[in-house]
Structures are given as structure tokens and as C-alpha cells.
MDAnalysis code that builds the backbone (N, CA, C; Angstrom):
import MDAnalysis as mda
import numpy as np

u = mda.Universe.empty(249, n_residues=83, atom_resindex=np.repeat(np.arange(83), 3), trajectory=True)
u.add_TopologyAttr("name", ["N", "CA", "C"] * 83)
u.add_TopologyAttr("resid", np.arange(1, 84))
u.add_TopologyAttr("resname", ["UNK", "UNK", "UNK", "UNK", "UNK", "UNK", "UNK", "UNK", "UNK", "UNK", "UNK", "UNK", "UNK", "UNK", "UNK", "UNK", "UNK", "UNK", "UNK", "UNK", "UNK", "UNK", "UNK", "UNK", "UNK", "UNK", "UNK", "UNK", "UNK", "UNK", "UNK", "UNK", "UNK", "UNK", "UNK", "UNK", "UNK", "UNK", "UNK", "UNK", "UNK", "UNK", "UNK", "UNK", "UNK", "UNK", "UNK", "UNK", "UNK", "UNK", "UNK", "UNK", "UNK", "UNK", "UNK", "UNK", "UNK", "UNK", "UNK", "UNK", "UNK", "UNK", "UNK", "UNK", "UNK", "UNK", "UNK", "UNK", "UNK", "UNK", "UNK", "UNK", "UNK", "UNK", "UNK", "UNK", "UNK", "UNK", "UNK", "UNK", "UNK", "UNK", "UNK"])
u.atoms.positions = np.array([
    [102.115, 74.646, 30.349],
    [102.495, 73.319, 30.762],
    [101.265, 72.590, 31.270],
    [101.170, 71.062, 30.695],
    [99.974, 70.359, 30.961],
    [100.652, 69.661, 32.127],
    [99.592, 68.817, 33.121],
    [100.162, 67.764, 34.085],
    [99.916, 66.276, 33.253],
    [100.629, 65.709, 33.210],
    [100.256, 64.295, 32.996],
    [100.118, 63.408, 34.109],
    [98.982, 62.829, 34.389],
    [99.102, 61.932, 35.337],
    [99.092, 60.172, 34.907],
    [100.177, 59.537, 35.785],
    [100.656, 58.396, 35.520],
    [100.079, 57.156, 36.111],
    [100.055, 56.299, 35.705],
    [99.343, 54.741, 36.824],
    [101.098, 54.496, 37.721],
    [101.121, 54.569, 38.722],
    [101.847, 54.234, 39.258],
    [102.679, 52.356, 39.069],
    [101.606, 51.449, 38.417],
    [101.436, 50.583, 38.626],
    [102.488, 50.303, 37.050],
    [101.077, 50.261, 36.060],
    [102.095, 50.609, 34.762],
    [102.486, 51.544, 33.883],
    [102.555, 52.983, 34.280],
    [103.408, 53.747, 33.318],
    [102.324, 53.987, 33.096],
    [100.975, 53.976, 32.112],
    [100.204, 54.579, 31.454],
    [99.759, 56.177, 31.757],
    [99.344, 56.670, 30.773],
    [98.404, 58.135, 31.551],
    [97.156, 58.014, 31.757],
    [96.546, 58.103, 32.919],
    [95.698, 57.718, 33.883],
    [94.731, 59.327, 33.148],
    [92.836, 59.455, 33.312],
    [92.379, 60.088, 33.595],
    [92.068, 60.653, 34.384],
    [92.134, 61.709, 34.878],
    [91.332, 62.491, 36.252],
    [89.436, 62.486, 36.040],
    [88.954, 61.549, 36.416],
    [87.314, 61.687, 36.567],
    [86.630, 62.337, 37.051],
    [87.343, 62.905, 38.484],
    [86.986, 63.612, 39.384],
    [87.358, 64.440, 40.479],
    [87.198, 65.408, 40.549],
    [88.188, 66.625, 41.924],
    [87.386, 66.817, 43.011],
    [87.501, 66.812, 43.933],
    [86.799, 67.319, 45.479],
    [87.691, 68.159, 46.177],
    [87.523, 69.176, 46.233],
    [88.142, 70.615, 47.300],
    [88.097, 70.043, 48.951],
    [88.935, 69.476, 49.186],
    [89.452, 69.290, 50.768],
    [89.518, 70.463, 51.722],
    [89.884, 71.325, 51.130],
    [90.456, 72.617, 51.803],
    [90.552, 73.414, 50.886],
    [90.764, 75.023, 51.139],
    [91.386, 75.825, 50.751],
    [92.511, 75.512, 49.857],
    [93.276, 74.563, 50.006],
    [94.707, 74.813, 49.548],
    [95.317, 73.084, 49.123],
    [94.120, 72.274, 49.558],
    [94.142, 70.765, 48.838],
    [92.802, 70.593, 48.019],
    [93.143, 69.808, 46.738],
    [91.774, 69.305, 46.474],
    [92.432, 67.822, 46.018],
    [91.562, 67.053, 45.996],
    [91.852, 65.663, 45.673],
    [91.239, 65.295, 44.321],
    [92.101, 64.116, 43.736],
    [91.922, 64.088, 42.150],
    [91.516, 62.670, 42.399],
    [90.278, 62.271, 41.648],
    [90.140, 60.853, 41.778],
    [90.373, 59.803, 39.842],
    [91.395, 59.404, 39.708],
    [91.936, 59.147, 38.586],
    [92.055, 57.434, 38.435],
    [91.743, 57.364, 36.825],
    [91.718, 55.998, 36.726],
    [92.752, 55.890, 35.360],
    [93.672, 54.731, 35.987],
    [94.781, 54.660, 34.235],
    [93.893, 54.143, 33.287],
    [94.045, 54.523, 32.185],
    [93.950, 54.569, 30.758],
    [94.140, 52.972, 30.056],
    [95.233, 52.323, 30.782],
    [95.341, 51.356, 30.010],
    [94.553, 50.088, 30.358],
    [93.554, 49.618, 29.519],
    [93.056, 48.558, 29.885],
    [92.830, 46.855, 30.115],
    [94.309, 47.065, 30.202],
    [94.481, 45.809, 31.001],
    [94.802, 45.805, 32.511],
    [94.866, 47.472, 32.829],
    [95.647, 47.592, 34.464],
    [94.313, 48.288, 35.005],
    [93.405, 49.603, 34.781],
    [92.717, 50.145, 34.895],
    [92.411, 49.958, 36.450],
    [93.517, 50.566, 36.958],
    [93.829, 50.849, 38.026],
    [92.474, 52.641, 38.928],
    [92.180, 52.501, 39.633],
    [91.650, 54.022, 40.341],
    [92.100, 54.023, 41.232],
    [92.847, 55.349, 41.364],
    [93.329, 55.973, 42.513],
    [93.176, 57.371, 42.725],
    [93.843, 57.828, 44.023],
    [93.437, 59.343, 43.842],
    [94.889, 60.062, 44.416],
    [95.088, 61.296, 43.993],
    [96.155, 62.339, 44.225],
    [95.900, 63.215, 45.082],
    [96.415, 64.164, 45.715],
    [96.523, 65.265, 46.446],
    [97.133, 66.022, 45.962],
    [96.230, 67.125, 45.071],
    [96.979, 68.630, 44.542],
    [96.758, 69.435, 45.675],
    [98.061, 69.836, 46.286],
    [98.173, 70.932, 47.048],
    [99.135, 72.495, 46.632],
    [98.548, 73.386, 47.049],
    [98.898, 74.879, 47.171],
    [100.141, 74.229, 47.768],
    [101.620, 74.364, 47.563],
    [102.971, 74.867, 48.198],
    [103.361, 76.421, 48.753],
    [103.472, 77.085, 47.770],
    [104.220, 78.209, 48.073],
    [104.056, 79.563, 47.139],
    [103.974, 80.806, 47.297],
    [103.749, 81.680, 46.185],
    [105.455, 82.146, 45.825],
    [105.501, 81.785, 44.684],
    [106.148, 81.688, 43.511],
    [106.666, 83.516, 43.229],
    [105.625, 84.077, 43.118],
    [105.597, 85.475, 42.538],
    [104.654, 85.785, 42.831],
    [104.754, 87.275, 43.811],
    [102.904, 87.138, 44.264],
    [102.268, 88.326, 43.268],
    [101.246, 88.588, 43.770],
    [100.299, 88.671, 42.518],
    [100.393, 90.281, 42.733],
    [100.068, 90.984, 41.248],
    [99.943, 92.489, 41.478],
    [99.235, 92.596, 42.117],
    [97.865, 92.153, 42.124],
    [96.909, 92.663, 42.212],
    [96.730, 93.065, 43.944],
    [97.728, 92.701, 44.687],
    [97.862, 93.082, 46.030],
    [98.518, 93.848, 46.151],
    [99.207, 95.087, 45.258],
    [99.728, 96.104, 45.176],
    [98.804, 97.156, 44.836],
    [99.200, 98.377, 45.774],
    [98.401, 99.569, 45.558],
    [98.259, 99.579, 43.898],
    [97.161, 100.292, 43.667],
    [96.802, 100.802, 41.962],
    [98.243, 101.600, 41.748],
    [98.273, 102.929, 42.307],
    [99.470, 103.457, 41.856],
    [99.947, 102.844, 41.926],
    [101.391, 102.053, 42.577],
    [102.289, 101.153, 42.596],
    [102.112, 100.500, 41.485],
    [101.075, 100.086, 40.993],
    [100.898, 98.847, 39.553],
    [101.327, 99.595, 38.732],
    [100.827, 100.742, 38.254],
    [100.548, 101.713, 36.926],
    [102.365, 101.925, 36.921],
    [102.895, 102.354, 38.155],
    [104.176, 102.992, 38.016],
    [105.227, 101.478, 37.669],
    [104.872, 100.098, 37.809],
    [105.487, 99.029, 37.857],
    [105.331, 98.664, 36.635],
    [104.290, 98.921, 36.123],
    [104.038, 98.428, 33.931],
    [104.717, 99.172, 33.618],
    [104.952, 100.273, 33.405],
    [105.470, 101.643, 32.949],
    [106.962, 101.035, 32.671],
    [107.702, 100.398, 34.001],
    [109.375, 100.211, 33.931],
    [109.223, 98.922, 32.853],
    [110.281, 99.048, 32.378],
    [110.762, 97.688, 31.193],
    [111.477, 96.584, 32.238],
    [111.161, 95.385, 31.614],
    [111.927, 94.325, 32.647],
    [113.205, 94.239, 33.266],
    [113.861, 94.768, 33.177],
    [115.228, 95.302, 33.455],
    [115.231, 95.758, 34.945],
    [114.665, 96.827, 34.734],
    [114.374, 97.939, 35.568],
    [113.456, 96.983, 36.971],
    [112.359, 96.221, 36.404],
    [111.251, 95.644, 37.715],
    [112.520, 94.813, 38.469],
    [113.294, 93.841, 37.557],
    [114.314, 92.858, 38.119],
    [115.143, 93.366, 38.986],
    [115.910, 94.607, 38.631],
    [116.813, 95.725, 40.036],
    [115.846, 96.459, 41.075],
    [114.435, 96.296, 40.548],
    [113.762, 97.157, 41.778],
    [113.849, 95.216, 42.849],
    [113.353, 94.701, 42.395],
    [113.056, 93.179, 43.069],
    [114.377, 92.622, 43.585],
    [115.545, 92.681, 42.931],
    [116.418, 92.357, 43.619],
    [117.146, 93.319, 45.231],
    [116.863, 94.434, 44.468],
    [117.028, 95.550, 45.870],
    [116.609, 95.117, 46.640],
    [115.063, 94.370, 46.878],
    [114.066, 94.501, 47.722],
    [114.426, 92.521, 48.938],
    [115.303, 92.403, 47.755],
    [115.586, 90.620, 48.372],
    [116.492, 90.700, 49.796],
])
């Protein structure tokens, strides 16, 4: 999935020109619409929300090896147990 970003102003899809890292967990998008009769610049705030599904890679090695091994079925009843 791509992001499209919009001119608030008229509908168009705006470019992103430029990103600056605010933080850890914001960076700011500095974007100008596309269409040139509005060619509007503004800027966004992409922020980090929430982890979704966290990552193997913060699971012991064993734990991983024994977690590929199960078929999806199987990870979904270990994960729901665990809810």
C-alpha cells in the first residue's frame, strides 16, 4: 500500500519534497500539490501510533525457529491463548 498525499485545498496529489525526523517517532513531510493552478506547500506529521504485531525479532532465537516450524493455524491458537 502506497500513501497518497492530498492538497487539502483542491483535491490534487500533492508531492512530498522533503522529510525532517522530529523525534524518534515523528518526522515531518514538507509537501507541495501538484496542481498548478493551486500549488499550495504545506507540511504533515507522520507519526509512530501503535505496534500492530510486534516484531520476531524480539523473541528468543529458539522461540523463532520453534514459531516458523507451526503452520498458521497453529501460531493464531498459540496468540489467541496468549490474548
Amino acid at each position: 500500500m502506497s500513501v497518497r498525499v492530498r492538497c487539502k485545498v483542491c483535491g490534487e496529489i500533492a508531492t512530498i519534497q522533503d522529510s525532517v525526523v522530529a523525534s524518534g517517532e515523528l518526522k515531518k513531510l514538507y509537501c507541495t500539490c501538484n496542481n498548478p493552478e493551486c500549488g499550495m506547500g504545506f507540511s504533515l506529521n507522520l507519526e509512530f501510533d501503535r505496534v500492530l504485531s510486534p516484531s520476531a525479532l524480539l523473541m528468543p532465537p529458539e522461540l523463532r525457529d520453534k514459531f516458523a516450524r507451526m503452520n498458521r493455524k497453529q501460531q493464531q491458537e498459540l496468540f489467541s491463548k496468549l490474548a
